[in-house]
C-alpha positions as a printed Julia matrix, in Angstrom:
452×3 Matrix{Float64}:
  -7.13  -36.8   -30.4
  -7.22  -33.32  -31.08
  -5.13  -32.28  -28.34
  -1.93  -34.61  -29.15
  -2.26  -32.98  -32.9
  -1.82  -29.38  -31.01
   1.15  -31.08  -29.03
   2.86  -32.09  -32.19
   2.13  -29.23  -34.15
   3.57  -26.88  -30.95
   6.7   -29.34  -30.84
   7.29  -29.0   -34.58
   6.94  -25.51  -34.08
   9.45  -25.79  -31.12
  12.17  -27.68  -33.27
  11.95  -25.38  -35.91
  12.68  -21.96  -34.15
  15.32  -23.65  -32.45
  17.3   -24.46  -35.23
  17.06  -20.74  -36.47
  19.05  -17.66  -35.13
  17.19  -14.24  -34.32
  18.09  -12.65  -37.8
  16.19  -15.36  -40.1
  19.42  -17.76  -40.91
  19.37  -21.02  -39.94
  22.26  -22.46  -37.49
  23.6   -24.11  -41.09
  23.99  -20.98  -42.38
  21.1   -21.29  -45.03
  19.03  -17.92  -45.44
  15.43  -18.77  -44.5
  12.55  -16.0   -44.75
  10.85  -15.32  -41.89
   7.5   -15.71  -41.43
   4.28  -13.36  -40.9
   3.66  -13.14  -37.14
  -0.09  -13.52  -36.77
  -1.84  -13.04  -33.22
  -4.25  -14.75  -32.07
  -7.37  -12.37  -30.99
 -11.23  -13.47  -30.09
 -14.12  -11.85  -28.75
 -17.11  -13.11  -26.85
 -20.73  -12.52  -25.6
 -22.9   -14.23  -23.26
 -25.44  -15.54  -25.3
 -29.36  -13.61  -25.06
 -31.2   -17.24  -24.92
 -29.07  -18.99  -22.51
 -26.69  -17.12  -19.51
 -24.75  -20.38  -19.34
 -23.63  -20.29  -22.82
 -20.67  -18.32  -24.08
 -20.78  -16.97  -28.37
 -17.19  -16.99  -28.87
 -15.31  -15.57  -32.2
 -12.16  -15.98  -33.57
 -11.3   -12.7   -34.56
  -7.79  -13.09  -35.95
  -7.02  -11.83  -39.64
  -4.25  -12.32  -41.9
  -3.97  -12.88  -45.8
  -2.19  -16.07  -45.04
  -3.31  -19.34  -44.25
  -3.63  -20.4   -40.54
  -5.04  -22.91  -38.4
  -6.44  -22.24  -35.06
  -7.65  -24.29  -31.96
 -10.04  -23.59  -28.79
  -9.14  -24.42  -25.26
 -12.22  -23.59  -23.35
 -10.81  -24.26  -19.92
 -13.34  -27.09  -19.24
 -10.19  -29.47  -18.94
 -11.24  -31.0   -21.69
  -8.22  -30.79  -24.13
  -8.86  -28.8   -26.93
 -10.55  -28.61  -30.98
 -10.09  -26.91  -34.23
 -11.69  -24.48  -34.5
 -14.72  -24.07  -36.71
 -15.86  -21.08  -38.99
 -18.38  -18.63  -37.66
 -19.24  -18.77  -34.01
 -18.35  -21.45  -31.6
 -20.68  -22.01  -28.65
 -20.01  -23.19  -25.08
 -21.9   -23.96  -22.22
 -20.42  -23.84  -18.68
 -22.42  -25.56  -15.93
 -20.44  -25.34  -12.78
 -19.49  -22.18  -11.39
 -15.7   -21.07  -10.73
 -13.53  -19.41  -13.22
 -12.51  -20.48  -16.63
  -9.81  -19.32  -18.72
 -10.46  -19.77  -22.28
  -7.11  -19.82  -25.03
  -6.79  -19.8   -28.57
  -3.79  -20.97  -30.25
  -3.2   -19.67  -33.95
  -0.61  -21.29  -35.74
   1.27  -20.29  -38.84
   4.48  -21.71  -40.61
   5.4   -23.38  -37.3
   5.06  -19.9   -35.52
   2.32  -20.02  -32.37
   0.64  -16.97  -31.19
  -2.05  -17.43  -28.32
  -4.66  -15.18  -27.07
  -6.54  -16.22  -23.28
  -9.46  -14.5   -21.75
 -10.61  -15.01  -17.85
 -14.65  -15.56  -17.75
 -16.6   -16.23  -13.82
 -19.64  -17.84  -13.66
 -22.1   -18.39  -10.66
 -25.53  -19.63  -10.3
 -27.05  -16.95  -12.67
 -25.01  -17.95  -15.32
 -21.61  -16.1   -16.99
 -21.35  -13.19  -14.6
 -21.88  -10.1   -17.57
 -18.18   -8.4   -17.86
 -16.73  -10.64  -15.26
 -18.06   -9.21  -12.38
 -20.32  -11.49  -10.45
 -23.29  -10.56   -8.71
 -23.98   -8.25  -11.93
 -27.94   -8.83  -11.55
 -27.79   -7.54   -8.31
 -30.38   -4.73   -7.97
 -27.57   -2.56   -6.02
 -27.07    1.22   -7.66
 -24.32    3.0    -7.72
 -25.21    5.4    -5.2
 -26.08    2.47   -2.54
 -22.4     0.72   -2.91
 -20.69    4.32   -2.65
 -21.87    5.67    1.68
 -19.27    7.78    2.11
 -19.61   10.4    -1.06
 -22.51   11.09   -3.84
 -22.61    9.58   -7.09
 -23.53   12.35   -9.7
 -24.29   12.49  -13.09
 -25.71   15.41  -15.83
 -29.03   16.5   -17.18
 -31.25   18.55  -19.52
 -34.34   20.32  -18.7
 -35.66   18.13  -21.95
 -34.34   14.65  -20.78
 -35.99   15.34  -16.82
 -39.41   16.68  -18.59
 -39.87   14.01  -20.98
 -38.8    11.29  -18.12
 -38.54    7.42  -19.75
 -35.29    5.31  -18.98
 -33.26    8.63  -18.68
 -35.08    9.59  -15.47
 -35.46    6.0   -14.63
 -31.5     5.79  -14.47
 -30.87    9.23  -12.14
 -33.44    8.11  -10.07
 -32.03    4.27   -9.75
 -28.53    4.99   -9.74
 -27.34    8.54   -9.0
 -27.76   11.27   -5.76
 -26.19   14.01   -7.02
 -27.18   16.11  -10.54
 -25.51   18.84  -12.31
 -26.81   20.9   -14.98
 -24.45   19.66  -18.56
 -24.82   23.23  -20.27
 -28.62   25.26  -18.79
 -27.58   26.6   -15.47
 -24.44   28.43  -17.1
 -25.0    32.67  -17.77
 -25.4    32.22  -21.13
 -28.83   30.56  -20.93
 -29.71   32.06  -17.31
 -28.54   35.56  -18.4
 -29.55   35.41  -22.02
 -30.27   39.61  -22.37
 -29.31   42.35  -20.18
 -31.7    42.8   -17.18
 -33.95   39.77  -18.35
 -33.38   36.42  -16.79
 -34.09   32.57  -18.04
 -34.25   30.36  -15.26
 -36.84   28.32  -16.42
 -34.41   25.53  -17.74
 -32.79   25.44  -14.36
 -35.72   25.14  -12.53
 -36.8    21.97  -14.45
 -33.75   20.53  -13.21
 -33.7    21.59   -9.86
 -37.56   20.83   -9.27
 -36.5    17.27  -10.5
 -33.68   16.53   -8.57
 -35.64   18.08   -5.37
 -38.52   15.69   -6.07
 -36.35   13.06   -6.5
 -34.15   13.63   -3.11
 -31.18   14.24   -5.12
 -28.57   16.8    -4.75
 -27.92   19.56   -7.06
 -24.29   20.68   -7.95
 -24.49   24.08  -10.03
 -22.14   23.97  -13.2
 -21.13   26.98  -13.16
 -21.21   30.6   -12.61
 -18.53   32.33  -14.47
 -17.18   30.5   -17.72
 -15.54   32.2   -20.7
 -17.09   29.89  -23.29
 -20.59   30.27  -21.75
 -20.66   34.48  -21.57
 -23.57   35.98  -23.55
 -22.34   38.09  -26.19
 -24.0    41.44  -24.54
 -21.87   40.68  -21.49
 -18.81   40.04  -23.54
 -19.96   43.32  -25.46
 -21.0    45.42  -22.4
 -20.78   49.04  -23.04
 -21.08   50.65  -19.42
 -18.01   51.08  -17.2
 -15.9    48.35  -14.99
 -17.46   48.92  -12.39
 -20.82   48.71  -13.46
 -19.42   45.72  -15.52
 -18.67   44.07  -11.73
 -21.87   45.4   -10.4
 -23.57   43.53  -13.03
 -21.84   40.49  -12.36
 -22.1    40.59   -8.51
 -25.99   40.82   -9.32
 -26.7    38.1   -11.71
 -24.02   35.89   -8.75
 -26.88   37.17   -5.78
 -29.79   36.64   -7.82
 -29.0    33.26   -8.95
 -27.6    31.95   -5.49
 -30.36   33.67   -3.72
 -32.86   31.81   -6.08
 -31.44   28.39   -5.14
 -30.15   28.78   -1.79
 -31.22   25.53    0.27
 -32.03   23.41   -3.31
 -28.68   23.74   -4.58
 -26.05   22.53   -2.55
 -22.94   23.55   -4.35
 -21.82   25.9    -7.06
 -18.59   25.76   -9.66
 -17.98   29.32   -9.18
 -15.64   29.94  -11.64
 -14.62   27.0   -14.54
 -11.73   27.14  -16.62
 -10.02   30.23  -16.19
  -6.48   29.2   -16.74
  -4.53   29.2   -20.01
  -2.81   25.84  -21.43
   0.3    27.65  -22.07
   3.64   28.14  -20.45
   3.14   29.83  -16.79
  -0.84   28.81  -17.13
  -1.48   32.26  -16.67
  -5.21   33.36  -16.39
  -6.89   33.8   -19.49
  -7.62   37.38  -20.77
 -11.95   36.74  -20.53
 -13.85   39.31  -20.26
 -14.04   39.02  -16.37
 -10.3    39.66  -15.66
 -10.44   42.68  -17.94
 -12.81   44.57  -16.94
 -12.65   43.25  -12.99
  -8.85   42.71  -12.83
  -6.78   39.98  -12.0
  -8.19   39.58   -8.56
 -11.77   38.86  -10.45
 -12.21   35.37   -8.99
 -11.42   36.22   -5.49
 -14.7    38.81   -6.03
 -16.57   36.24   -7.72
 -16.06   33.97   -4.56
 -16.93   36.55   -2.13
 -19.95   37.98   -4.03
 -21.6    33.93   -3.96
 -20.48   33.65   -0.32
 -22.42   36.91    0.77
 -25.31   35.21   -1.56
 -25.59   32.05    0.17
 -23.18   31.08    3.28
 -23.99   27.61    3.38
 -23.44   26.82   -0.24
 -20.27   24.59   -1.24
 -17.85   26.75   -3.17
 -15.42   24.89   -6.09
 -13.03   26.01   -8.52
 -13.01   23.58  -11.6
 -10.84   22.68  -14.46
  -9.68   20.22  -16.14
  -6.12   18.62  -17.17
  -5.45   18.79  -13.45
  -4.13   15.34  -12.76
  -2.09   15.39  -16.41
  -0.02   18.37  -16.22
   1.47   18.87  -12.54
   2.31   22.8   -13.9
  -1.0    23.45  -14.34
  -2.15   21.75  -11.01
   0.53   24.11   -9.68
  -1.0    27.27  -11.06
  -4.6    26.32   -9.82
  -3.57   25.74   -6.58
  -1.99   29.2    -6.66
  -5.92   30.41   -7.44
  -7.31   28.17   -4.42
  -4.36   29.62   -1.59
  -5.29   32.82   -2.19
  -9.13   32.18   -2.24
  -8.46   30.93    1.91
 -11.57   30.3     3.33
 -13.6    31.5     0.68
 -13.32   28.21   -1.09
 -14.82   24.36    0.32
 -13.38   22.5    -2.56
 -11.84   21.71   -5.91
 -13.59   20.2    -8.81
 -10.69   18.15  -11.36
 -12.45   17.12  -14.27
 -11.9    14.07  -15.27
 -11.91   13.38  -19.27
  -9.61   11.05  -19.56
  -8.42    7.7   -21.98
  -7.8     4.04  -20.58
  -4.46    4.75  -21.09
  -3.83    7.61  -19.07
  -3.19    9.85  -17.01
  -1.5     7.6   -14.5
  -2.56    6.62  -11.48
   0.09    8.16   -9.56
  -0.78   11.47  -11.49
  -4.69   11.29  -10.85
  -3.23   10.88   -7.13
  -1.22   13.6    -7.12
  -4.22   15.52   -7.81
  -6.05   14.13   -4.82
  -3.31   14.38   -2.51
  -2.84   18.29   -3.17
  -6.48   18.71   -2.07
  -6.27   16.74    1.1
  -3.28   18.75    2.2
  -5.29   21.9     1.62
  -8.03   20.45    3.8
 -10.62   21.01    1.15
 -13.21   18.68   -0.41
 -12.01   17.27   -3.75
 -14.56   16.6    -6.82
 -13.89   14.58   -9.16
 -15.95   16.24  -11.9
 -16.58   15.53  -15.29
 -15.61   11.66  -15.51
 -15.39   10.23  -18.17
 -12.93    7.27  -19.86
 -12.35    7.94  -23.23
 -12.08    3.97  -24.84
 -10.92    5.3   -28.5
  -8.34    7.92  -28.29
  -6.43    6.88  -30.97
  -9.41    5.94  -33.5
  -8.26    2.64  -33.53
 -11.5     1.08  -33.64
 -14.75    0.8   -34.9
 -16.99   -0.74  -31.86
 -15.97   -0.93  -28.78
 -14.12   -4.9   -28.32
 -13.79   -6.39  -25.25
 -10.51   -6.41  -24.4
 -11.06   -1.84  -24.43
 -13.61   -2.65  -22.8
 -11.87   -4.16  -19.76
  -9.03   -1.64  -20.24
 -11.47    1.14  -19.76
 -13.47   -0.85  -16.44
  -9.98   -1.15  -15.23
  -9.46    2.55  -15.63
 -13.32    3.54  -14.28
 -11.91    1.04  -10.94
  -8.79    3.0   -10.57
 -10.49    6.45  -10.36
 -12.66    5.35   -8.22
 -10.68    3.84   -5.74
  -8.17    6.64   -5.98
 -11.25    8.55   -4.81
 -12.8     6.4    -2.01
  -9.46    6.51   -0.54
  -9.18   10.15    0.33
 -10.21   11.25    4.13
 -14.05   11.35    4.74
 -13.65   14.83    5.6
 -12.39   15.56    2.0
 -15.11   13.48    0.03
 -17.62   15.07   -1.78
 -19.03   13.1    -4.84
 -17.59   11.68   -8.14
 -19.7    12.81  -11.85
 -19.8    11.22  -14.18
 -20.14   13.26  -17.26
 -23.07   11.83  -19.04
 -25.03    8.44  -18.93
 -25.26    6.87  -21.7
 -22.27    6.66  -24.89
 -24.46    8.15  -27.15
 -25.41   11.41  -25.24
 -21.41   12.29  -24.24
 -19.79   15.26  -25.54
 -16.82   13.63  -26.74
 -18.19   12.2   -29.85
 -18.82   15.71  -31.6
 -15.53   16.96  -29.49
 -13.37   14.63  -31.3
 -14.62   13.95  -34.34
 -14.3    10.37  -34.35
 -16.39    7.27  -32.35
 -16.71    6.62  -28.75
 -18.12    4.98  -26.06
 -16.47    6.54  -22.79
 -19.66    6.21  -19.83
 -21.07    3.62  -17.56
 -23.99    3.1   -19.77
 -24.45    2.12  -23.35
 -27.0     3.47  -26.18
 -29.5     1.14  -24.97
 -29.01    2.0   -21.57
 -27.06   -1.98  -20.48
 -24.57   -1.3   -17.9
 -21.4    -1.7   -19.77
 -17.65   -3.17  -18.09
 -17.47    0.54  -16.79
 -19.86    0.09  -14.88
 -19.07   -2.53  -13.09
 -15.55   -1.14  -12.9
 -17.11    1.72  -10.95
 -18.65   -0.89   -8.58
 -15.13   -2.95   -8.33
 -13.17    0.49   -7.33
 -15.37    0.34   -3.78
 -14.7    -2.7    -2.62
């Protein structure tokens, strides 16, 4: 039997380390070479034609020789295994952890996976109850579920609009409701972009968060060029602020009033934009006040990013929301992080600094990047659950907080081939909830997990 082979083979294996010290010599004293550790690896899919069957693939590489066998936690002992792709069908539901032993020169390295099935078949990334027809924005009742747009993607509607419809309340503008493209020439406004997105979203009973007023990398050149005095340099500013609020007041709910105005370096002092030269230091606390007089009821934020990684520069914007007082409702953190970090502790360090202010917290800009290091060249599964593990944490770092200090959690994109981050970095990705085809990925489902 196949099974008392592995048992010999494992007890050779056994025998032979044991009569072998930790630096390669034997306990005679003979010299012996070590041998190339190989691990074992494998990936699966649930096969297309059949949700019971598993497409399993032994993905372990070496220049060496090596033999490998399949325990598919059917209790069933185990076989070689084959070349190419080795298929399994599991008809009971329950959970079933599936090894793979690779041996080489008496050395064994193993590799185990944990797959659920129910009545549907292999639940899709482990989580069961996948085919439910529950959205995002149905599982999460105590805060919106948000996600960005273009005025091209909600005009030419298809799965895109399909998706924010299905799955998401809340909608912020990525780039087309910044001054750049609002404020394009001086005394001429473009709101037209905008106003596709806000006429959607209105249609569609969905909120609108407004991303964002003031933001050095979105200032049109004849502001950052502007030839009158300071103060009609803050005039200006305080009217494009009332004209834009005033244009949106009861369809948009919030506004990022200022984004991004601290430096990276030592202190994090504010950066030296065109804003805080020409208004002063003090120009976000006018910023604030001139989008208050605009709109009362509007929701206020500050956002940046790197907020839950560095505590010093959590420090410093904090600094920037005290002195705001009541001029501020809330803080927007973005979130572009890895799988790998920043820690949970740190992400709810972040969270905890908001609740003490009494302010609502946003956590903005979410997304997980699964390919940091440029380690890879498609997305395996074993990121894959790394990254839903990380999408679960976030989120139930975030439905923890007080209800009073909820607001609503973006996601910064929908699908991996639409996200920033590719063209950012340089290198692949595949950090969102949603794939190029628009499938629900592991993330996904990690968002669901973090609510339960």
């Amino acid at each position: 039997m196949k099974i008392n082979k592995l048992l010999i083979v494992l007890f050779i294996s056994i025998i032979s380390f044991s009569c072998s010290n930790g630096d390669g010599e034997d306990l005679l004293g003979t010299e012996v070479e070590i041998p190339e550790v190989l691990q074992a690896s494998f990936e699966y899919t649930i096969s297309s034609d059949d949700p019971f069957v598993l497409l399993l693939e032994n993905t372990t590489t070496s220049s060496a020789s090596f033999s490998s066998y399949w325990d598919f936690g059917l209790e069933n002992g185990t076989e070689a295994d084959e070349p190419g792709i080795d298929e399994v069908r599991y008809n009971e539901s329950g959970e079933y952890e599936i090894k793979l032993y690779v041996i080489y020169d008496g050395v064994t390295t193993t590799a185990s996976k944990t797959i659920r099935v129910d009545e549907n078949g292999i639940c899709p990334n482990g989580f069961c109850g996948s085919g439910s027809s529950e959205s995002l924005k149905a599982a999460a009742t105590t805060f919106s579920v948000g996600t960005i747009t273009r005025s091209a993607w909600v005009n030419a509607g298809g799965q895109h609009t399909d998706i924010l419809k299905q799955e998401f309340n809340n909608l912020t503008s990525e780039y087309e409701m910044k001054m750049n493209i609002m404020y394009p020439s001086e005394g001429s406004y473009d709101f037209s972009a905008a106003d596709a997105i806000v006429d959607f979203a209105v249609a569609n009973d969905i909120n609108v968060h407004g991303h964002a007023l003031i933001w050095h990398n979105a200032t049109p050149s004849w502001v950052e060029n502007f030839s009158g005095t300071d103060a009609e340099f803050e005039a200006m500013v305080e009217d494009y602020i009332t004209t834009t609020l005033t244009r949106y007041k009861g369809k948009v709910r919030s506004w990022d009033v200022v984004n991004e105005a601290l430096e990276d370096g030592a202190g994090h002092p504010l950066r030296n934009s065109v804003f805080r030269q020409k208004m002063g230091d003090d120009y976000i606390k006018k910023c604030f006040q001139f989008a208050r007089n605009a709109d009362p009821d509007v929701l206020l934020f500050y956002n940046d990013y790197n907020m839950a990684a560095s505590s010093t520069k959590r420090a410093a914007m904090f600094g920037i929301v005290d002195d705001l007082g009541d001029l501020i409702d809330g803080v927007g953190g973005q979130m572009h992080i890895s799988y790998d970090g920043p820690s949970a502790s740190q992400i709810q360090s972040l969270a905890d600094g908001v609740v003490s202010r009494d302010l609502k917290l946003h956590f903005a800009e979410l997304d997980i990047r699964a390919n940091p290091s440029n380690d890879l060249t498609s997305l395996t599964n074993e990121r894959a659950e790394k990254q839903r593990d990380k999408y679960e944490e976030v989120v139930k770092i975030y439905n923890s907080i007080p209800l009073d200090n909820k607001f609503a959690l973006t996601v910064w994109g929908v699908r991996d081939n639409e996200s920033w981050l590719i063209n950012f970095w340089g290198n692949d990705d595949w950090p969102l909830l949603f794939d190029a085809g628009y499938n629900k990925k592991q993330a996904y489902f990690g968002f669901l997990a973090g609510l339960q």
